[in-house]
N, C-alpha and C positions, 0 to 999 in steps of 0.2 A: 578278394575285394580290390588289393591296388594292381593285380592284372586287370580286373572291367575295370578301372577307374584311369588306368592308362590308355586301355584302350577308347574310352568313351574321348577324352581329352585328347587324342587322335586324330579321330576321326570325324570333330566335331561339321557337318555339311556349311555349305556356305552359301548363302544365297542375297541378288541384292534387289534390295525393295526401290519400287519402285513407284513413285505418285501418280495418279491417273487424271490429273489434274493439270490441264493445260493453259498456256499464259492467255489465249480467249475466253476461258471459264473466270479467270482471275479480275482480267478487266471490267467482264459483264458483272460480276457480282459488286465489283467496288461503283461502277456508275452507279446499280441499284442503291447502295447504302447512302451513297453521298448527293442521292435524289430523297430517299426519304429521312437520312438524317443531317440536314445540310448544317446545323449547327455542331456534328462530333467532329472533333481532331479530325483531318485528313490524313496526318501522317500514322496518329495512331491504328484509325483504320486500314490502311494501305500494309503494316509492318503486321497489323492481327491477321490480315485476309493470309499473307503470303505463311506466313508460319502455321497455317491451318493446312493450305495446300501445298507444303514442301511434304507433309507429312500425314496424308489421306491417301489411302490405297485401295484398292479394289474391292477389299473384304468390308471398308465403311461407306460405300454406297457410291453411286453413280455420281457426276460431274454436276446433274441435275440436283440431285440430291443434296452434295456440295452447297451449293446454293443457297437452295432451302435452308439448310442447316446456318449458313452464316447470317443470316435475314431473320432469324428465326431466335438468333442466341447473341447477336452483336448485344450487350451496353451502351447504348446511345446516351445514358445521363451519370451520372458521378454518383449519386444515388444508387441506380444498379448495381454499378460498378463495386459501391462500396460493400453493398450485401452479398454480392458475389466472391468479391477478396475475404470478406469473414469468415463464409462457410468455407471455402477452400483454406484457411489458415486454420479455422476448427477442425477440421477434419482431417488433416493431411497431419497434424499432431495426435490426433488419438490415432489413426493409421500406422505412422511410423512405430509411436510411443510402446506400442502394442507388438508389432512387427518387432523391434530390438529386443524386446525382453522376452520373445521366443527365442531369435537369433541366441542370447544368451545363454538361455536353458538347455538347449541344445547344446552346446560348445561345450556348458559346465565339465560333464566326465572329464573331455580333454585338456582343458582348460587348467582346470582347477582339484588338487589332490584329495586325496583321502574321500572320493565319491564311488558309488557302484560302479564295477565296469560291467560292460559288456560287449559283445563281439558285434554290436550293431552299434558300439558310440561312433565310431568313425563315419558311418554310413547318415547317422541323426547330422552331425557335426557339419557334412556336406551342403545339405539341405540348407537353401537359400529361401528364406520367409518371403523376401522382397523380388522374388526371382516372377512373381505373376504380378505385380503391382501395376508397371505400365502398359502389360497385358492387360490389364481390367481398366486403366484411366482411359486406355483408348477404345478400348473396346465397350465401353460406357457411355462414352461422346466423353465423358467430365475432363481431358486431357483436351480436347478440343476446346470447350467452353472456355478455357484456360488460358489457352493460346490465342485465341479469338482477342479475348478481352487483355492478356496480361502476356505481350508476344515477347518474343525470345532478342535479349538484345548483345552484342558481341562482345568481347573482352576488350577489341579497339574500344568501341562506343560505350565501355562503360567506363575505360582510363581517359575516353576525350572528354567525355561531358559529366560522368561522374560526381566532378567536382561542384558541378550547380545543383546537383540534385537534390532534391524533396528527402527526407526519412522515407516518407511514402513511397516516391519514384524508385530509390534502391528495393525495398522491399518488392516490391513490382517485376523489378528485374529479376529479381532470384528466385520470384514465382515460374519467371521462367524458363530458367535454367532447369525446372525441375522436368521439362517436356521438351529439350534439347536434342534431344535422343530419341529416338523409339525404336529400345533392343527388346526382342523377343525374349519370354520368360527363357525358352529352353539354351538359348544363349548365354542368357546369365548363371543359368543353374550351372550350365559348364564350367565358368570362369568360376564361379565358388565350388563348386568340385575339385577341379585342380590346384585353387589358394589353398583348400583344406587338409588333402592332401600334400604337400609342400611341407604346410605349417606343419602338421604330424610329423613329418621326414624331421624338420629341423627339431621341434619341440622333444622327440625321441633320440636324438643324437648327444650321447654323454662321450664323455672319454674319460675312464677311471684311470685316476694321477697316479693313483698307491700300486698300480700295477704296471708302472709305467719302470722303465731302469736303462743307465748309462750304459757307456762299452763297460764296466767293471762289475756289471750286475748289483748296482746299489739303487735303494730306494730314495727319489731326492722329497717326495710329497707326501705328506701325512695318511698317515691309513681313514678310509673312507670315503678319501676328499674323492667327490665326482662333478664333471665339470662338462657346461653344456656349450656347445660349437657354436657361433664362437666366440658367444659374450663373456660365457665364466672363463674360456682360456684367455680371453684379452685381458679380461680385470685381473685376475689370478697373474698374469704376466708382469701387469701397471703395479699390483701390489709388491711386489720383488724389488723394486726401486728404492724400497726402504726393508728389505730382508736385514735380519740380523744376525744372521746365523754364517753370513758369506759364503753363502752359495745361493745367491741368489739372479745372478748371472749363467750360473751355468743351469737354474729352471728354465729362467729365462730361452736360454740359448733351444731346449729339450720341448718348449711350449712354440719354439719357432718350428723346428721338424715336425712334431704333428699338424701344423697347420700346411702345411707344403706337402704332407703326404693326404689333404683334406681334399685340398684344392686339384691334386694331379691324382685324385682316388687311386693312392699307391697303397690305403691305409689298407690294411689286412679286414675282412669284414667280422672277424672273429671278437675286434677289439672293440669296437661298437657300443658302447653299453653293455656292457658285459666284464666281469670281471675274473672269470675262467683262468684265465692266463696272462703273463705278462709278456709287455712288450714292448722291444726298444726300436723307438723312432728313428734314430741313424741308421741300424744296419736293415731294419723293418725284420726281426727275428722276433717269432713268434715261439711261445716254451711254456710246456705244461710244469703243473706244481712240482714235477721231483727234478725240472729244469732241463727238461732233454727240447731239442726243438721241434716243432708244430704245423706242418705244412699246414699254409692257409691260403683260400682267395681274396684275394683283392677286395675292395668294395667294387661291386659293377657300377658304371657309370652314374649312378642312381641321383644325387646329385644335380647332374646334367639333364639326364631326363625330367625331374620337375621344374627346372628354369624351362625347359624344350614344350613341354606342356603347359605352361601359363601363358607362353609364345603364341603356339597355336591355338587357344582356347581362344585369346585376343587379338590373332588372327582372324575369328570369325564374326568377333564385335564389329572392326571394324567396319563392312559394308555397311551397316546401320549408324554413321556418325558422318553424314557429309561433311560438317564445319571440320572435324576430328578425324580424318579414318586411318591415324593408327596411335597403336596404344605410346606411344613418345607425345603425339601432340595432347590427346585426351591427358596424360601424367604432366605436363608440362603447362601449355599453357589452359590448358582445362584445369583439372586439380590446383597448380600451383600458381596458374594465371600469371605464370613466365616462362617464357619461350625456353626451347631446349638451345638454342644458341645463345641468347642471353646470360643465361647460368653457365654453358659452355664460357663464353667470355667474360666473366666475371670471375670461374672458379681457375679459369687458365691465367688470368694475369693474375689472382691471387696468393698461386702456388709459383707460380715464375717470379715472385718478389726480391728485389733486396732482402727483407726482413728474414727471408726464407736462412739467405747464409747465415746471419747475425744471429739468431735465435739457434738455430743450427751450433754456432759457435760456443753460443751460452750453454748451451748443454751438454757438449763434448766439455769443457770444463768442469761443470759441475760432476760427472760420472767420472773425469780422469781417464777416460779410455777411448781411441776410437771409436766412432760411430757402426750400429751394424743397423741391420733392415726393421729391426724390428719395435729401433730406439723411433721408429713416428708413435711409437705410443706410450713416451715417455713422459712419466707423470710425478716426476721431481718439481715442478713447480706448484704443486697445491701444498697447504699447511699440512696436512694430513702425511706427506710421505715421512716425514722424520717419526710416525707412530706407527709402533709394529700393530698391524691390522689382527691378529693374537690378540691385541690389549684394546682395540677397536670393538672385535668382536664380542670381548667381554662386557663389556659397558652398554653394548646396544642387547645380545640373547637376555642381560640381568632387566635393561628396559622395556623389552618388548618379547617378552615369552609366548606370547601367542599373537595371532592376528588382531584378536578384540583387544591387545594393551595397544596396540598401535593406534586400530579403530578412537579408542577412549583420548589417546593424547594429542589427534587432530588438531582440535581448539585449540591446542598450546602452542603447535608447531605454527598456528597459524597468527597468533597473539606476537608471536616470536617474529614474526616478520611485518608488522604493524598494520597487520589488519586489526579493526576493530573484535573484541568478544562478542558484539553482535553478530557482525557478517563472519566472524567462524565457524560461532554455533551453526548457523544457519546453512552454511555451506558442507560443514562435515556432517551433517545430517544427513544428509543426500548423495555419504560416498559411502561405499561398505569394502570392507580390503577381503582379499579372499590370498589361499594360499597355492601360488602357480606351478603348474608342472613346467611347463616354460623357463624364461626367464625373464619374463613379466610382461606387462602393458598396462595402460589404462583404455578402460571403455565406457564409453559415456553416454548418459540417459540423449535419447528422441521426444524427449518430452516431459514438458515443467511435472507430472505429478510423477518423474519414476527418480533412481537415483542409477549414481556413477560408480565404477567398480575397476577398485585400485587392485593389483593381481603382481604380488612379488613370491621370492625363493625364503620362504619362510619356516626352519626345520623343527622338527619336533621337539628340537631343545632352544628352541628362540631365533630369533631374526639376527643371522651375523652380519658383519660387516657389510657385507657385500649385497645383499639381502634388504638391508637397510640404505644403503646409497641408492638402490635401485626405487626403494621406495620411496622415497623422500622425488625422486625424479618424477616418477608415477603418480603423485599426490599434486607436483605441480598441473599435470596435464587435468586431471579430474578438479581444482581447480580451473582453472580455464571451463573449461567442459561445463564445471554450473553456472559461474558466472557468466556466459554464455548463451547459455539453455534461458535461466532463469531473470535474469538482470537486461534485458535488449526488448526494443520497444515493438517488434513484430518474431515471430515464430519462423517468416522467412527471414530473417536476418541473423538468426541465431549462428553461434559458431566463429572461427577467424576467415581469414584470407584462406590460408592453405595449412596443412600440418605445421609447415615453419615457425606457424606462429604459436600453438600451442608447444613446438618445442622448445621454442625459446623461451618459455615461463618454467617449463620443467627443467629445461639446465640450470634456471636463474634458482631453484627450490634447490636440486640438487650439490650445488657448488658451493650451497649455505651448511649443508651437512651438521657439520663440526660445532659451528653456531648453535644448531636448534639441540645438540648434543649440549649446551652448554660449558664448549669447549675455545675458551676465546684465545684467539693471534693478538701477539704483541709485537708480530715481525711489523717495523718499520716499512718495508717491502713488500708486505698483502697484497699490496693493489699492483705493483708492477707487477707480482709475480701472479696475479690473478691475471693479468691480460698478455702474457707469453704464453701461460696455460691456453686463454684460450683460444690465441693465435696457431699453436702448435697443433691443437684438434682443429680447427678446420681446415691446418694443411694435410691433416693426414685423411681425413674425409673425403675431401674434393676429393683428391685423387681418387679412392673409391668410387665415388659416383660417378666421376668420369669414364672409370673401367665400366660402370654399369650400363652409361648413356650410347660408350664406343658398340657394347655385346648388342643391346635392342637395336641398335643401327645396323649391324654386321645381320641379324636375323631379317632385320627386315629388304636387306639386300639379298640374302640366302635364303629364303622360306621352306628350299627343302632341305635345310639341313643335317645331318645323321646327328645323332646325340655326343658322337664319338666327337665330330667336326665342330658341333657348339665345344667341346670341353677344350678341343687347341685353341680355339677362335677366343674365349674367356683370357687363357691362360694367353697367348699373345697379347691381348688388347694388356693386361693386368700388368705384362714384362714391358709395354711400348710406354705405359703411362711411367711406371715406373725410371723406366730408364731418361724420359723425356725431363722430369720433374724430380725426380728424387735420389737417385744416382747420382746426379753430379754432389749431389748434397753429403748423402749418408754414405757415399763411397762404394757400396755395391752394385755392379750387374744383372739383371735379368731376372729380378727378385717376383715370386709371383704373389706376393704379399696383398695384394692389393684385390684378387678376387678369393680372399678369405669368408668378405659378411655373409652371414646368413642370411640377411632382407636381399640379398640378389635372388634368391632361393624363393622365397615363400613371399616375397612382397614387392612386387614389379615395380621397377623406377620409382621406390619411395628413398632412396638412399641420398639425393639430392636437399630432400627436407632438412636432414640435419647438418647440412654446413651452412645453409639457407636461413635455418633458424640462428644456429651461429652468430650470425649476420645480425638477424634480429638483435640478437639477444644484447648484443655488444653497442646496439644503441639503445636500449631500454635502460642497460645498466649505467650509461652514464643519463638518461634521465632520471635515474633512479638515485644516483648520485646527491647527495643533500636531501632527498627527497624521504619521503616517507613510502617504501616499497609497497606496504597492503594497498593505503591510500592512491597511490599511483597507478595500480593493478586495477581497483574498483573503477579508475577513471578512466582508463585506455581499452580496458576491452568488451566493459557493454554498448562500445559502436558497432561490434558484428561487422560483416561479411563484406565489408570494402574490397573494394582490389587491393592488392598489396600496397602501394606508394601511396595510393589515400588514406589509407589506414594508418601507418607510418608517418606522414603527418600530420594525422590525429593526434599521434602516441608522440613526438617528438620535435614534430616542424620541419621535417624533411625528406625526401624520398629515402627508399631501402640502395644501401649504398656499401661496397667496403672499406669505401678510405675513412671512415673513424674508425672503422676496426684497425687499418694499419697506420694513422694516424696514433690513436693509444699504444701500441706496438712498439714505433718508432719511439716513443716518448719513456715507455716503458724502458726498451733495451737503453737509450740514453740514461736514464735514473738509476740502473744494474751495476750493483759492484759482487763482483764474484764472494759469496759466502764459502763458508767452511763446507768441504761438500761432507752430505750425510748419506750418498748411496752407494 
């Protein structure tokens, strides 16, 4: 199956469409309309005619026909109009709403533990519901009708005039975003082919700790622990900062080799998920149980070949996205409606900061040790590192023993952060947690009558530490998600700006933790040290997504690259950023640290959302500040699907900005007196 599944993602053909529809057909049909309806918009008819005819092709009829069809289906009164935007907003919600919760059901085996497998989940899992959708809008006319009446208007033209616009007029617009494109089903089916695939690779990649061992043949990690690439070994890493046992540096040190033998697939494939054998990461010696050693192969580039495949899959997207045609602009300023140089120059001078050494500073202090590569994921600044996650763990498995105690304490969690009892009940209604094979996510209803589903590491003996932070993250997002769905004044508006935005409510849930534990700080210092925290993750992010932004640039300079040649090409870009920004800092060279994520893998140019949201997030919370958080949540994001900067000052009175982030930073490190260090 992932040999045809390589191969299909290969060899996906490419072809580019072409409109048969030329600028005399355009004019002739616009005189007609503005001879027989001399009282409609001009402009709106001139913007509907053209986005009908950028995207009519030979298979929807002649030039003549063209015509016909625009004379025949224009909206000449507001009335039409309005009965037309109804039935397209009814419908395209029972369409979606429907369409998800198959998407879902399918996933479930992969997804979600403890279900039947079968040697066809992967094959179900692939399968994209929405993969013939704009196959049949268009092929129905109803995508035309669409664009006729409700035409596609640009990311410039909705950041210039945006700001006068009607609820209505937004709504309008993002009807037509939804006919922006016209990619062939079997195009799509590719591109989820190849995500599904990915996702599996990362979602099945564990590394068992308790069979892991030093040069001295000792065990440093508890028997059992198994830990997925490369969220559980980052977290698992971050929790070592408050180890108690002092050895907590030298896991540290043993969770930095396995990522560098992840990254440069040095890792033996034996070790895999799998716990056959032990093995130590420095010398890469492989050894059966009576300890003799194990000749092994390598993992084959495997890794590289599903970044190489998501490559070419959205490779053959792009002929079908004239405004778009490649997958950086569609991720960038399509998705995130911010340019890839924009965020380039926002996340370069952000990591190029002052603050950068200063905070730097503070931290080599508080550790008492030199800096090494791996301290960008140092998490001495939250309340949490002085408690051994052992004693975490106990307090949340005793809480949350199964999914449905989580489920059941929703409403409190959310009572706890000053949402009303009404809008709690009401919102966790419409979330159901399940328990992930992964390392979680939240996925969110298409439509007011379905609900949200929270998906964390939840074990048989209760929801540990880690488990539960992830959850609490994931409850934010599905928040958002209803409030969203259900709370906004049209169906087209439903949703944020871009993922950014719902990440920044999920760090803002997540970073409460301890709180909703009913575990309160009396540190004088919380709030300083709440915002070096979260200065210190978006400097280790950017950089990430930088390495991510430099790789799809490098691909799309190379298109025929070997898979061999993506994996230097990663692995330089990861040592240049590195060395550019973080070297001078942490003291090391040519660290390849930085193309460790697993979303480079399975989730193309999404890795930018989360310093993005960062961003967000860091001016929410000082609106949030004095504020009553639920109550401020309820108010900021049932305005839906703004651009970004309008949205933002919706939400705050100012465009998306970093200097309050380094603003509070600056102000932060000024307020900093070195405490007694605890790690």
């Amino acid at each position: 199956m992932i040999a045809v599944l390589l191969l299909a993602c290969g060899e996906q053909k490419q072809s580019k469409p072409m409109s048969n529809i030329a600028e005399q057909n355009v004019t002739n049909i616009l005189h007609q309309l503005q001879e027989k309806y001399p009282a409609a918009p001009a402009e709106r008819m001139e913007r509907g005619v053209r986005s009908v005819a950028a995207r009519w092709m030979e298979e929807d009829g002649t030039a003549e026909e063209f015509e016909a069809f625009c004379i025949a289906h224009f909206a000449d009164t507001e009335g039409e109009r309005d009965a037309l935007f109804d039935a397209l907003e009814r419908n395209f919600e029972a369409i979606y709403g429907r369409l998800n919760d198959i998407s879902i059901d399918l996933k479930f085996p992969i997804h979600v533990v403890d279900q039947p497998e079968s040697k066809l989940d992967d094959a179900f899992a692939g399968l994209d519901p929405f993969a013939h959708f704009l196959d049949d809008m268009f092929e129905s006319k109803i995508a035309f009708v669409s664009l006729l009446n409700f035409p596609v208007y640009t990311l410039a033209e909705k950041n210039a005039h945006g700001a006068d616009w009607t609820r209505r007029d937004w709504a309008e617009a993002r009807l037509g975003d939804w006919f922006a494109a016209r990619v062939p089903a079997q195009v799509t089916q590719n591109i989820s082919n190849c995500l599904n695939e990915a996702d599996t690779y990362i979602s099945d990649y564990n590394i068992m700790m308790d069979r892991l061992r030093n040069d001295a043949g000792e065990q440093l990690f508890p028997s059992g622990m198994m830990l997925i690439s490369h969220w559980g070994l980052r977290d698992e890493l971050k929790s070592n900062y408050a180890n108690a046992d002092g050895r907590g540096l030298e896991k540290q040190q043993m969770i930095y080799e396995v990522m560098q033998r992840i990254i440069d697939q040095t890792i033996p494939q034996a070790v895999i998920s799998d716990a056959t054998y032990t093995w130590n990461p420095y010398s890469n010696e492989v050894r059966d149980a009576q300890g003799q050693l194990v000749p092994c192969e390598r993992e084959a580039d495997v890794r590289y070949q599903m970044l190489l495949n998501n490559f070419r899959a959205e490779k053959a997207h792009d002929v079908y996205c004239p405004d778009a045609p490649t997958c950086i602009e569609r991720s960038f300023a399509g998705a995130m409606e911010v340019s890839d140089q924009e965020i380039e120059t926002m996340f370069t001078q952000f990591i190029s900061s002052p603050e950068v050494v200063a905070v730097a500073n503070l931290i080599q202090q508080r550790l008492g040790r030199s800096l090494q590569p791996f301290d960008i994921w140092y998490d001495g600044f939250k309340s949490r590192s002085s408690i051994s996650e052992d004693e975490l763990s106990a307090i949340t498995r005793n809480k949350y023993p199964t999914t449905q105690a989580f489920e059941q304490d929703m409403p409190s969690i959310m009572t706890k952060l000053g949402f009303t009892a009404a809008k709690a009940e009401e919102v966790s209604r419409k979330v159901v947690v399940d328990r992930s094979r992964g390392a979680g996510h939240a996925w969110g209803a298409m439509s007011r009558q379905n609900v949200s589903r929270l998906r964390s590491r939840i074990g048989a003996d209760g929801c540990d530490y880690k488990g539960y932070n992830i959850a609490c993250h994931e409850f934010g997002h599905n928040v958002e998600q209803t409030i969203t769905m259900n709370d906004v004044d049209s169906y087209f508006m439903s949703g944020v700006p871009s993922t950014a935005f719902t990440e920044a409510l999920a760090f803002v849930f997540q970073k409460r933790d301890l709180q909703l534990l009913g575990m309160s700080n009396n540190d004088s210092q919380a709030e300083t040290l709440r915002y070096l925290d979260i200065f210190w993750g978006c400097y280790e992010i950017m950089g990430v997504s930088l390495v991510d932004l430099y790789t799809w640039r490098w691909l799309y300079a190379h298109p025929e690259a070997t898979v061999s040649e993506l994996k230097e090409a990663v692995i330089a870009n990861a040592k240049q950023v590195w060395n550019s920004y973080y070297a001078p800092v942490l003291g090391v060279n040519d660290s390849p640290i930085l193309g460790i994520y697993s979303h480079m893998i399975d989730t193309p140019l999404y890795l930018s959302n989360y310093p993005y949201g960062h961003i967000v997030e860091s001016q929410l919370e000082q609106q949030f500040t004095n504020r009553v958080l639920g109550e401020e949540v309820c108010r900021i994001y049932p305005v839906g699907r703004l651009t970004p900067n309008l949205w933002m000052r919706h939400a705050v009175g100012t465009d998306v900005s970093i200097e309050p982030l380094l603003e509070q930073t600056r102000k932060a490190i000024a307020n900093y007196m070195t405490p007694l260090t605890h790690d």
